[in-house]
C-alpha positions in Angstrom: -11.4 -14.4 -8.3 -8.8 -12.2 -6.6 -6.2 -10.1 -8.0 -3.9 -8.4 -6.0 -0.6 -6.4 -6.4 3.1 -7.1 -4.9 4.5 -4.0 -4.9 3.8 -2.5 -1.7 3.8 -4.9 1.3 5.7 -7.7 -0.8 8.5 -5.2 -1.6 8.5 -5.6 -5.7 8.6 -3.2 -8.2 5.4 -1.5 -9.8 3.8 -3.4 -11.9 4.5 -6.5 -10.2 0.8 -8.1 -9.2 -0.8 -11.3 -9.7 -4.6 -13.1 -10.8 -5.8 -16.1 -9.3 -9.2 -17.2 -10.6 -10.9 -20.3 -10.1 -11.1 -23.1 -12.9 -15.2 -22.8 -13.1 -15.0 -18.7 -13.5 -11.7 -18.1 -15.7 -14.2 -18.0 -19.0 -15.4 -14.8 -17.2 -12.3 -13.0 -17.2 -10.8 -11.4 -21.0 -7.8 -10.0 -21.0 -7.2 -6.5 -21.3 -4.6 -6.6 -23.6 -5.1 -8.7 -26.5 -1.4 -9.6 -28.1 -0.1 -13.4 -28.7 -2.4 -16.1 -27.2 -5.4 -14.6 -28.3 -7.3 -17.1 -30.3 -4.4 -18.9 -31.0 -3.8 -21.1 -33.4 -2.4 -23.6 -31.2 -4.2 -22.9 -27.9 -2.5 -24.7 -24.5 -4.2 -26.9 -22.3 -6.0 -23.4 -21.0 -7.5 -21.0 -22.4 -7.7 -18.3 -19.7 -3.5 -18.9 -19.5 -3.4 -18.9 -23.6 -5.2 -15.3 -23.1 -3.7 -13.9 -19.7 0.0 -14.6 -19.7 1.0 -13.0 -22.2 0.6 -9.2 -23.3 2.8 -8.2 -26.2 6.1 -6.6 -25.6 5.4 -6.1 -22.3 8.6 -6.1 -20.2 8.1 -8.5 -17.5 11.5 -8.1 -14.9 8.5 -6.8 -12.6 6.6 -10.0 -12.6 10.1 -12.2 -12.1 11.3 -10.0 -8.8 8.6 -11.6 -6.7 10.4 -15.3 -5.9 13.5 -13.0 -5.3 11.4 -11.2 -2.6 9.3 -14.2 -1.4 12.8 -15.9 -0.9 14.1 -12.2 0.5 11.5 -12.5 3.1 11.9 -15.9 4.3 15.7 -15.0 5.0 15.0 -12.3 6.7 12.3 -13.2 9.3 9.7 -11.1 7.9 7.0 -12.0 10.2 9.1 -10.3 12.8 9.5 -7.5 10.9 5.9 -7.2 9.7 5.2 -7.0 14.0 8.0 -4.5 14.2 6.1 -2.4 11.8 3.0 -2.9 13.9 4.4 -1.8 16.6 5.5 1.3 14.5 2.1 2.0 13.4 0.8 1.8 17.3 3.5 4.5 18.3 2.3 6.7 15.4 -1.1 6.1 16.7 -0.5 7.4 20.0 2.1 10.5 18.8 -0.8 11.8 16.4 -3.5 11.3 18.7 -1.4 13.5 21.6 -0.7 15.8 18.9 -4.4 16.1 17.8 -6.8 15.1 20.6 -8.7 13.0 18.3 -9.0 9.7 19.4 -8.1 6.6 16.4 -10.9 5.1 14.6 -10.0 1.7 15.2 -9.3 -0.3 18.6 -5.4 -0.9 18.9 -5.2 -4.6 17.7 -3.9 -6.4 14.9 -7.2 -7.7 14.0 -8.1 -3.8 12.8 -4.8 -2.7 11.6 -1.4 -4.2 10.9 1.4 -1.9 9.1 -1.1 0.6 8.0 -3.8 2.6 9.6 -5.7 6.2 9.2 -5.1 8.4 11.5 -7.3 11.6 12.4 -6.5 14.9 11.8 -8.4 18.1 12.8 -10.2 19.7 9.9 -8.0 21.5 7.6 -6.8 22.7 3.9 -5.7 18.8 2.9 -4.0 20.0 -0.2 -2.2 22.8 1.5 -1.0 20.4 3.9 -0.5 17.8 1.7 1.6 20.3 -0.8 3.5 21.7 2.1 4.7 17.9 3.8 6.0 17.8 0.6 7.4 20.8 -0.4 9.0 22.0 3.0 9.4 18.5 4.7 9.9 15.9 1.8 7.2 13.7 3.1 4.6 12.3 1.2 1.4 10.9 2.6 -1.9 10.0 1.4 -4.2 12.4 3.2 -8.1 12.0 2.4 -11.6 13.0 3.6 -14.7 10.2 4.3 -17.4 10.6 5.9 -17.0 14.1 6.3 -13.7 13.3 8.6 -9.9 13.9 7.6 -7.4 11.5 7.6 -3.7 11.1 7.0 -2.7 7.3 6.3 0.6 5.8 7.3 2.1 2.7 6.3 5.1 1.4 7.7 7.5 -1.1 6.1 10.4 -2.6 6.9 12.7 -0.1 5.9 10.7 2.9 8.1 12.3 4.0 11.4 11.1 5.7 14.6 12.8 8.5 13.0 10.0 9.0 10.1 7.5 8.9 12.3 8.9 11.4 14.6 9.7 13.6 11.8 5.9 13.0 10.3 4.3 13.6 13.1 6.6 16.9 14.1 6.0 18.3 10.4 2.2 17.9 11.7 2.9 19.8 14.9 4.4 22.4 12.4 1.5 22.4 10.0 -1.6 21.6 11.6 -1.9 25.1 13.0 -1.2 27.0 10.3 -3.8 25.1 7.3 -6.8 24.5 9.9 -9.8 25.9 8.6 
């Protein structure tokens, strides 16, 4: 089985995801929503499709974007673009570890990151500085701790610029200092 959702890195909106089970394990999966198709009286050639595909009034635009973006991508060299973002993610690597000493957690290849990767950060107040990205720089950010270690995650798509990072990583500058602990 393997579920997965479209709305990030295949550029659809929320809600947009998609289930792929195999034939022998589909009896496995019930649906969480039980609407039309449950027990039906006329039941398809498949049950798990009878049961899964559809769930009530449910508006689906969501689910019909993704050939629009699948298509969207193919006309606009995405693989390209996907490498530019890498490349994107590298730079932010380097900027935050100047900024912060701390060397990344990962070796710089795409076979550990690709358009997203954690970044340490000094230990700090995360929700002051999360709260304050927001509220004095409009920038939003996941920002965690694991393993006892802080981290500030950055994903770069298509439609990110040198100029966000630059501006994330000088709002850092800005706030590191003042919410380290």
């Amino acid at each position: 089985m393997y579920s997965g959702n479209c709305h990030k890195w295949l550029n659809t909106p929320k809600g947009s995801a998609f289930l792929y089970a195999r034939r022998e394990v589909q009896s496995l999966i019930e649906p969480l929503v039980v609407s039309w198709g449950w027990e039906s009286d006329k039941p398809g050639p498949s049950r798990f499709i009878d049961e899964q595909e559809w769930q009530g009034t449910r508006d689906i635009a969501a689910y019909l974007s993704v050939p629009a973006a699948i298509q969207f991508m193919a006309e606009h060299d995405w693989p390209r673009v996907q490498q530019e973002c890498h490349e994107l993610v590298r730079y932010a690597r380097e900027r935050a570890r100047k900024l912060t000493g701390l060397p990344p957690i990962t070796p710089d290849s795409p076979e550990w990151f690709a358009q997203m990767a954690a970044l340490p950060i000094p230990p700090c107040d995360l929700e002051a500085l999360k709260r304050r990205l927001y509220d004095e720089f409009a920038t939003e950010v996941p920002i965690v701790e694991w393993n006892e270690r802080q981290f500030i995650r950055v994903s770069i798509q298509g439609y990110n610029t040198r100029a966000d990072v630059d501006a994330l990583v000088d709002a850092l500058g800005v706030l590191l200092l003042q919410v380290s602990q």
